[in-house]
Each structure stands twice: as C-alpha cells, then as structure tokens.
C-alpha positions in Angstrom: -3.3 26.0 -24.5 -1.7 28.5 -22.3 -3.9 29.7 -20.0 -1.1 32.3 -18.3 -1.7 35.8 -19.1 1.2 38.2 -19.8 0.9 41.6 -18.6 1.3 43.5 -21.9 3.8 46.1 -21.4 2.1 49.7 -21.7 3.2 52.1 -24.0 5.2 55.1 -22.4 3.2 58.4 -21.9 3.9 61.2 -24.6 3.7 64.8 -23.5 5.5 68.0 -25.8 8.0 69.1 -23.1 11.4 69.4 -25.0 12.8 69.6 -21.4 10.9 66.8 -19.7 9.4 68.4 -16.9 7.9 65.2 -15.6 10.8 63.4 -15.6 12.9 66.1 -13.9 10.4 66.6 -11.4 10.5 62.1 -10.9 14.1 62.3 -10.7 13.8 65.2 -7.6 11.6 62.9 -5.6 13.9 59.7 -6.4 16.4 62.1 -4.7 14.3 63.1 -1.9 14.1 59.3 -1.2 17.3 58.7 -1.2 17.6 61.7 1.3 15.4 60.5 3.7 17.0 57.2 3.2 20.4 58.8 4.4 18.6 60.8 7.5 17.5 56.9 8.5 21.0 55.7 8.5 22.3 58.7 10.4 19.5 58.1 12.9 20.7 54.3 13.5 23.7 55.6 15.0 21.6 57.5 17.8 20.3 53.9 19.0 23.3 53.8 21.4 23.3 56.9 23.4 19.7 57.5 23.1 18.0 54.2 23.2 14.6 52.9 21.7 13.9 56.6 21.3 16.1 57.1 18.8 13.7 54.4 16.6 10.9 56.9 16.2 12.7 58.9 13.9 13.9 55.7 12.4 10.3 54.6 11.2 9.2 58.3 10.8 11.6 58.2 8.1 10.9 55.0 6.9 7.4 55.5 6.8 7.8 58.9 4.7 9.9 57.4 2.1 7.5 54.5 1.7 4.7 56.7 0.8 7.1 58.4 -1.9 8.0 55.4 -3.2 4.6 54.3 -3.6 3.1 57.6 -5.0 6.3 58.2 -7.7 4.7 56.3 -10.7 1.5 57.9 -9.7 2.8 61.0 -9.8 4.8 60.5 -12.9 1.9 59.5 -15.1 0.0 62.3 -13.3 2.1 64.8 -14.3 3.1 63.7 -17.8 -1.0 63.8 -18.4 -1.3 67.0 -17.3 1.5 68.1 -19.9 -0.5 66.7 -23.1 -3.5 68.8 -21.2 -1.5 72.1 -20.4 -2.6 71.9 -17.1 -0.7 70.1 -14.3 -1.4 70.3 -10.7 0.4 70.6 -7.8 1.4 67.7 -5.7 0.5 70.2 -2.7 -0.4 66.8 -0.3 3.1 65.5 -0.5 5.1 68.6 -0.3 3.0 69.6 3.3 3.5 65.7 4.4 7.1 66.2 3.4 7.6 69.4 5.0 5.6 68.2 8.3 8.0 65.1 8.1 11.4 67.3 8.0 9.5 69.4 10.8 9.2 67.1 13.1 12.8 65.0 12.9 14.0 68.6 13.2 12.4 69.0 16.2 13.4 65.3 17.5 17.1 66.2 16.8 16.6 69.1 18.6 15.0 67.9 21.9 17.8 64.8 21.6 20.5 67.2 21.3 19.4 69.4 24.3 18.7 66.8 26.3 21.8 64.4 25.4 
C-alpha cells in the first residue's frame, strides 16, 4: 500500500477575459523582477569604489524582488478571481512598496554619486 500522497495538480482558474488581463498583468511583475534583478547586478559593481555600502542597495533589492516573487501566484489567482466576479482590486500595497523601493535606491545612487 502506498502510503505517499501526490499533490493532485489543481485545475487552472477560468475567467472571461478574451485578452487575459491576469496574465498580462503576471507577465508585468515577472518583468519588474527581472528589473530589480538587473539594478542588483549593476549595484555589485559599486562594491569596489564604495565599499560595504554599496551592499545595502544590494539586499534592498534583493529583498524587494523576494517579496514579488513570493506574492506573484497570489496575486495571479487573486486577480483571475476577481475577473469571474467583475471586480478586481488593486494590488495598492505592492505598487507603494515598489515605488518606496525605487525611491529610496534612487536616493542611494544619488548620495553615492555626490559623494563619490
């Protein structure tokens, strides 16, 4: 007797939208990710002039792109819901986290620019 439980795959989520607004909107944050993925990589090649400082930027982005990774499914079955109930709300927590996030490694750029 097998006693090993298989996780049954579950069935995809239907909604009406002939132009799959969930899906676009999915494929935007994937994008976002790999954004903030590229502003980590360009902030590695700080660590030599700048030092250690140029790590908190590092993990700010890091950190931020964790949290979108983690929230995409979510967000996806959220929002695919909310088109078979003609009401869909705003993700309005992660676009202020997200626009706090590109606020402040402006403002890191900034002071390491002026004071570089």
């Amino acid at each position: 007797m097998n006693r090993h439980r298989h996780p049954v795959p579950s069935a995809p989520l239907r909604h009406d939208d002939p132009g799959l607004q969930p899906e676009r909107t999915l494929l935007a944050w994937r994008r976002t990710l790999l954004t903030l993925i590229g502003v980590c990589i360009l902030f590695l090649r700080w660590i030599p002039p700048f030092g250690l400082m140029a790590l908190l930027p590092v993990i700010l982005s890091l950190i931020a792109g964790i949290l979108i990774q983690i929230g995409l499914n979510a967000r996806y079955r959220k929002s695919a819901r909310g088109m078979t109930q003609e009401r869909v709300a705003p993700p309005l927590r992660e676009v202020v986290m997200l626009g706090c996030t590109v606020m402040l490694l402006s403002v890191v750029g900034v002071i390491a620019v002026v004071s570089g």
